[in-house]
C-alpha positions as CSV (number, residue, x, y, z in Angstrom):
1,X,-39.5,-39.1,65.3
2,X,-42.7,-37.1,66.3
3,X,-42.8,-33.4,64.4
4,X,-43.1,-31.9,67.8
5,X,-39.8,-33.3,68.4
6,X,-37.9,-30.6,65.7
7,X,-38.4,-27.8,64.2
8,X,-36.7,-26.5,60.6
9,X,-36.0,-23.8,60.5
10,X,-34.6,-22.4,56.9
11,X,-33.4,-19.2,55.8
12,X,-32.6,-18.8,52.1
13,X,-29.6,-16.3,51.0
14,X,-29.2,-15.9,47.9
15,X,-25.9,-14.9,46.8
16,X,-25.5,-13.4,42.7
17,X,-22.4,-13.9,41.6
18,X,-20.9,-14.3,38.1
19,X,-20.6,-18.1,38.7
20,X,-23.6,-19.6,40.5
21,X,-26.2,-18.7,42.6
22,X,-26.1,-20.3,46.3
23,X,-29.2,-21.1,48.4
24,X,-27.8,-22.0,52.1
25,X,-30.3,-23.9,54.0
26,X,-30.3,-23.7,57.7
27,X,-31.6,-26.1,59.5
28,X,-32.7,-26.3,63.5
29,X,-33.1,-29.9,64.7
30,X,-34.0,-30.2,69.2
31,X,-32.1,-27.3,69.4
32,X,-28.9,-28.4,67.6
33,X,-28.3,-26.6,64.5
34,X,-27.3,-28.3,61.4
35,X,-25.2,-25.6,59.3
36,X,-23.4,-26.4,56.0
37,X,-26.1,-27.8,54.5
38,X,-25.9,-26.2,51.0
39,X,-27.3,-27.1,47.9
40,X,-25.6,-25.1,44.9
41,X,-27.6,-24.3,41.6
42,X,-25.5,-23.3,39.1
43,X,-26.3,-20.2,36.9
44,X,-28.6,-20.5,33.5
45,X,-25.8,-20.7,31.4
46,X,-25.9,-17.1,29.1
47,X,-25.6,-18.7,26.1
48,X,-27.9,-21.3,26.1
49,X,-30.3,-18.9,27.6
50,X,-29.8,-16.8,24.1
51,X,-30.2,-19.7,22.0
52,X,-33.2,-20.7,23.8
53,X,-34.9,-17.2,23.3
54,X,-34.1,-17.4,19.3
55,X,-37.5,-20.2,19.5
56,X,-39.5,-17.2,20.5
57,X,-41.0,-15.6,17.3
58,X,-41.9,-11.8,18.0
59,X,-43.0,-9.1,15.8
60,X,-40.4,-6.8,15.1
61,X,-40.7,-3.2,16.0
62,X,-38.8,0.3,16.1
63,X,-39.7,2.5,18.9
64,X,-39.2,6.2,18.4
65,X,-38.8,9.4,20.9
66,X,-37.2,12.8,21.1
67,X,-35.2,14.7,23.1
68,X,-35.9,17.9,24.5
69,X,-35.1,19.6,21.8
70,X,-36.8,17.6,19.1
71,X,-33.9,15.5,17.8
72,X,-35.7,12.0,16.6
73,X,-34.2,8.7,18.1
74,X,-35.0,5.3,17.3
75,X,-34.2,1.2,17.9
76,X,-34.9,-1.7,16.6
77,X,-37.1,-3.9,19.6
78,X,-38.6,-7.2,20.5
79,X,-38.9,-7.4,24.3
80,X,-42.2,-5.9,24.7
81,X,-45.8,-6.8,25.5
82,X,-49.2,-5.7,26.4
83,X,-49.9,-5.6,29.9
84,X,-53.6,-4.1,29.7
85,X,-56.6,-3.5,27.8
86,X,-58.4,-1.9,30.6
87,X,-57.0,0.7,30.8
88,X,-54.8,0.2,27.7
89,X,-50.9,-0.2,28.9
90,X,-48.2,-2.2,27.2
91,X,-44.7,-2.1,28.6
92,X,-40.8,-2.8,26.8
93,X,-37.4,-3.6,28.2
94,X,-34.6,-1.3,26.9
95,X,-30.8,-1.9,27.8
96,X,-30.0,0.7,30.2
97,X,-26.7,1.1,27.9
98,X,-28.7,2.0,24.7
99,X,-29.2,5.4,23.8
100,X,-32.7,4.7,23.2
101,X,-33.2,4.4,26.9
102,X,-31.8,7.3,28.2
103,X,-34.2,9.2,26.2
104,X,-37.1,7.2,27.0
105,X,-36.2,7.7,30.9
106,X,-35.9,11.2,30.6
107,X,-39.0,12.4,28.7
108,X,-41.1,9.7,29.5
109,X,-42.7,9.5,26.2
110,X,-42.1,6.9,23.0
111,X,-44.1,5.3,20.2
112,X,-44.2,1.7,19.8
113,X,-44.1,0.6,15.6
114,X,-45.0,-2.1,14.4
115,X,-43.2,-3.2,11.3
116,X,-44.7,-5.3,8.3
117,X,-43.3,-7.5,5.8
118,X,-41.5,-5.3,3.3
119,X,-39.8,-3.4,6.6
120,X,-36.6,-5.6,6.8
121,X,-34.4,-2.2,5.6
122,X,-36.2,-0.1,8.8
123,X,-35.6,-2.8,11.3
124,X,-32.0,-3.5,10.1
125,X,-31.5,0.4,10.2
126,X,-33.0,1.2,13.7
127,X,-30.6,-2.2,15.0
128,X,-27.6,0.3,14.0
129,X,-26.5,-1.7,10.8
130,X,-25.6,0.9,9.1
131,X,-24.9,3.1,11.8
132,X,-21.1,2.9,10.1
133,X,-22.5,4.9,7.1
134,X,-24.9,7.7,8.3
135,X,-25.0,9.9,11.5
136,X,-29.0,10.1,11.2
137,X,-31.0,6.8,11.2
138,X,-34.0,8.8,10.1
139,X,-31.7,9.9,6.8
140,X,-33.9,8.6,4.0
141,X,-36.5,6.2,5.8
142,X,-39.9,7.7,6.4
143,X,-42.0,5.4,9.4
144,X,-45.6,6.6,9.1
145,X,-47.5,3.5,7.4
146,X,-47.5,1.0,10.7
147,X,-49.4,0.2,13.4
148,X,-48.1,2.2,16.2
149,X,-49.0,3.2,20.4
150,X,-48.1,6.4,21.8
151,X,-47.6,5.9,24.9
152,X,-46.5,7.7,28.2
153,X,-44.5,5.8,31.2
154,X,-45.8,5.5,34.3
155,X,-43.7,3.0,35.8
156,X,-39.7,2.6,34.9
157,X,-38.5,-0.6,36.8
158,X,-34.7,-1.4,36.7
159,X,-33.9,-5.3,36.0
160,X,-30.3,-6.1,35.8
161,X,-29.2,-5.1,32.7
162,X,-32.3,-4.0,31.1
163,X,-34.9,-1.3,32.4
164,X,-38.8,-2.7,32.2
165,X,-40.9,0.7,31.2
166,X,-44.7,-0.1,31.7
167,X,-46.6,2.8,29.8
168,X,-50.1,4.3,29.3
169,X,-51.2,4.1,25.5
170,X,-52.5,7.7,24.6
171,X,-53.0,7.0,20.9
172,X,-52.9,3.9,18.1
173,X,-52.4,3.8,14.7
174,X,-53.8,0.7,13.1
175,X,-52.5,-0.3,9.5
176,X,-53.8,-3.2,7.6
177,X,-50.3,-5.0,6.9
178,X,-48.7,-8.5,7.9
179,X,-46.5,-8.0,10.6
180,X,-43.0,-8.8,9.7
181,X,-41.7,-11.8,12.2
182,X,-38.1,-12.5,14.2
183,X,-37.3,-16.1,14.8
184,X,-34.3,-18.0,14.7
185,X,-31.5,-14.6,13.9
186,X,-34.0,-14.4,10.5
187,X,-36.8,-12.6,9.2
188,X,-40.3,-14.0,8.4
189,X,-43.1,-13.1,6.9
190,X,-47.0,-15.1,7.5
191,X,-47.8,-14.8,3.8
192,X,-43.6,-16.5,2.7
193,X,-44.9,-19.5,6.0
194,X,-47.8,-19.7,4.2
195,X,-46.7,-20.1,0.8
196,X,-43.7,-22.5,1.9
197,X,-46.1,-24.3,3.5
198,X,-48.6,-25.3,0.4
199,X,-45.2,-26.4,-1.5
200,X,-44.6,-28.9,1.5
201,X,-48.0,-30.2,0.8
202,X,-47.8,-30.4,-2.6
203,X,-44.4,-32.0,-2.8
């Protein structure tokens, strides 16, 4: 069969449902067309998504903002990255059901910390552990010794259920500590790898 004989011609509709996702292919063969021809990939299964995404070791941070009328709010993150250094930019993915983001979409404005080893109490209390206890996350916890990026939004893109904010850095902090590490649902620190480490080698 000579190509000049047929022609393909395929349109791909993609249909997002809870179950799968459907890509119909239409094909076009001496002007007969060939319908049903669909190939079903079934959805990334959530779950095994997650527990892939628990290899991913990230520093942890808290990033802060206020309101219009001054009130401090804060969460606990790891879905963020640089995205420039010229001109400095990083952006961060907030669910669009967090308080957190309705803040940052608003005023436009957060800071980005980054916590160290010794931190574990400020990152459990900006992931609302003990939201149960206090009304004020601030209440008691001071977070001035990090490295930290002010930074301004200048591009809010919605993604499902998250919302990607890609921001101008005005200012940075920079503190000489170890960052403090997320892996596997557990905290980690470079200097505790280290040290267990140098007992596997002398064991």
């Amino acid at each position: 069969m000579e190509t000049s004989n047929f022609s393909i011609l395929i349109s791909k509709i993609i249909c997002f449902s809870n179950d799968k996702t459907c890509v119909t292919v239409i094909m076009s063969w001496q002007g007969h067309d060939i319908t049903n021809r669909q190939n079903t990939i079934m959805k990334t299964d959530q779950d095994q998504f997650l527990t892939a995404m628990r290899d991913v070791a990230s520093t942890v941070a808290v990033i802060t903002a206020r309101d219009a009328d001054g009130q401090r709010f804060g969460a606990t993150v790891t879905s963020y990255c640089s995205v420039s250094a010229s001109p400095p930019s990083l952006l961060i993915c907030l669910n669009r059901s967090s308080t957190i983001f309705g803040i940052v979409e608003q005023h436009r404005r957060f800071t980005l910390n980054l916590m160290a080893e010794g931190d574990e109490a400020i990152a459990n209390r900006f992931a609302g552990f003990d939201d149960h206890m206090i009304r004020d996350r601030f209440d008691g916890i001071e977070i001035n010794d990090q490295t930290a990026f002010d930074c301004t939004v200048i591009q809010s893109i919605e993604a499902s259920t998250h919302q990607v904010f890609i921001a101008a850095v005005d200012g940075i902090t920079l503190a000489d500590r170890r960052p403090l590490l997320y892996h596997q649902r557990r905290y980690h620190s470079l200097e505790g790898e280290r040290k267990m480490r140098q007992k596997e080698t002398v064991a």
